[in-house]
C-alpha positions in Angstrom: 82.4 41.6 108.3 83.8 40.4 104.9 81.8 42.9 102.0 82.5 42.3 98.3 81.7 45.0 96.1 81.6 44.2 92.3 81.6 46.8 89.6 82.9 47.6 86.0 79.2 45.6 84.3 77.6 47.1 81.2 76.0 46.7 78.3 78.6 45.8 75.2 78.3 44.8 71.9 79.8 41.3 71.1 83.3 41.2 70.4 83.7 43.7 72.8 86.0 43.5 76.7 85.4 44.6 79.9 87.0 45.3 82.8 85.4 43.4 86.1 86.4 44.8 89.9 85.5 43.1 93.1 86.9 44.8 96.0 87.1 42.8 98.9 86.9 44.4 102.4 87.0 42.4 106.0 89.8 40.2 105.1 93.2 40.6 103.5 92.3 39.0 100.3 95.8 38.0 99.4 95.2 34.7 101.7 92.6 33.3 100.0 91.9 31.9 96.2 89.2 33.5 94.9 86.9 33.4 91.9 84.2 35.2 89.3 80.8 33.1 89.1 78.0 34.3 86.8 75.1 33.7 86.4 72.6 34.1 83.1 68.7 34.4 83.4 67.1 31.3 84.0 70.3 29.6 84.6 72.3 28.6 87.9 75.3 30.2 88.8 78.5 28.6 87.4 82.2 29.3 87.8 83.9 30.9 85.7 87.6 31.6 86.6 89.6 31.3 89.8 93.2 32.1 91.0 95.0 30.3 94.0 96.7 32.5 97.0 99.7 31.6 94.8 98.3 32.9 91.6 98.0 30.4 89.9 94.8 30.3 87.2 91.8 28.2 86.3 89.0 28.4 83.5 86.0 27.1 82.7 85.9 26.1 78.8 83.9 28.6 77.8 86.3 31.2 78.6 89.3 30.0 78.0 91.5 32.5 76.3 88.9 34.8 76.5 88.8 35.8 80.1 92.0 36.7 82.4 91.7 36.9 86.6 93.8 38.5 88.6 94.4 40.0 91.6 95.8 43.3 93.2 96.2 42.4 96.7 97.6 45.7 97.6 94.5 47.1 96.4 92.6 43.4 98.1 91.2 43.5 95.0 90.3 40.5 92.0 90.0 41.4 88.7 88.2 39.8 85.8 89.1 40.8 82.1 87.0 40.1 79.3 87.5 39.9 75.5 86.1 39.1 72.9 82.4 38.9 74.4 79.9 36.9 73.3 75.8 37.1 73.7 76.2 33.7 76.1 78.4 35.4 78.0 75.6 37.9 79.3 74.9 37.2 82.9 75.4 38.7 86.5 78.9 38.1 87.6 80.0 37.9 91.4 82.9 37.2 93.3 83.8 34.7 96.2 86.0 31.8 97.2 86.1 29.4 94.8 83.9 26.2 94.9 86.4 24.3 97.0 86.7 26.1 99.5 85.7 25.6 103.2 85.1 29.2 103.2 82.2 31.1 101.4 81.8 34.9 101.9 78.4 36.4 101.6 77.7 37.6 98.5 77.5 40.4 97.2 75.0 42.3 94.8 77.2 41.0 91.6 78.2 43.3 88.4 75.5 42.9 85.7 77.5 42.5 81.8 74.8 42.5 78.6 76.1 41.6 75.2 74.5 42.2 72.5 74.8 41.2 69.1 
């Protein structure tokens, strides 16, 4: 059974960074592309950054140069880094495969990140 376990959310002040981990256990997660979602109150959840088997990177616009992924696979772990947080960036965050995949893990019980202002 595939678990993803997200961690490293909190509350921050904007302008702030933080350091997401989703640790990925049931698969060897260097096989697959990956990617952080979120998802704000009231709002559906979105993707936010992915990174192929091969490493290579993609953001949404709202991130861009804000937010690095990567990935540890000895560790089968993805990583999300965050700087330079913004209030609109407060929302649950969670891992998976990314949106073009065939294959969708369950999800997990996502990292919650508050900014305030």
């Amino acid at each position: 059974q595939v678990l993803l376990d997200e961690s490293g959310g909190c509350l921050v002040q904007a302008g702030g960074s933080l350091r997401l981990s989703c640790a990925v256990s049931g698969v060897i997660v260097s096989t697959y592309a990956m990617g952080w979602y979120r998802q704000a109150p009231g709002k559906q959840r979105e993707s936010v950054a992915t990174i192929s088997s091969g490493g290579l990177t993609v953001y949404v616009d709202s991130v861009k140069g804000r937010f690095t992924i990567s990935r540890d696979n000895a560790k089968n772990t993805v990583f999300l880094q965050m700087n330079s947080l913004k209030p609109e960036d407060t929302a649950v965050y969670y891992c998976n495969t990314p949106l073009y995949s065939n294959t969708r893990f369950p999800w997990g019980q996502g990292t919650r990140v508050t900014v305030s202002s």
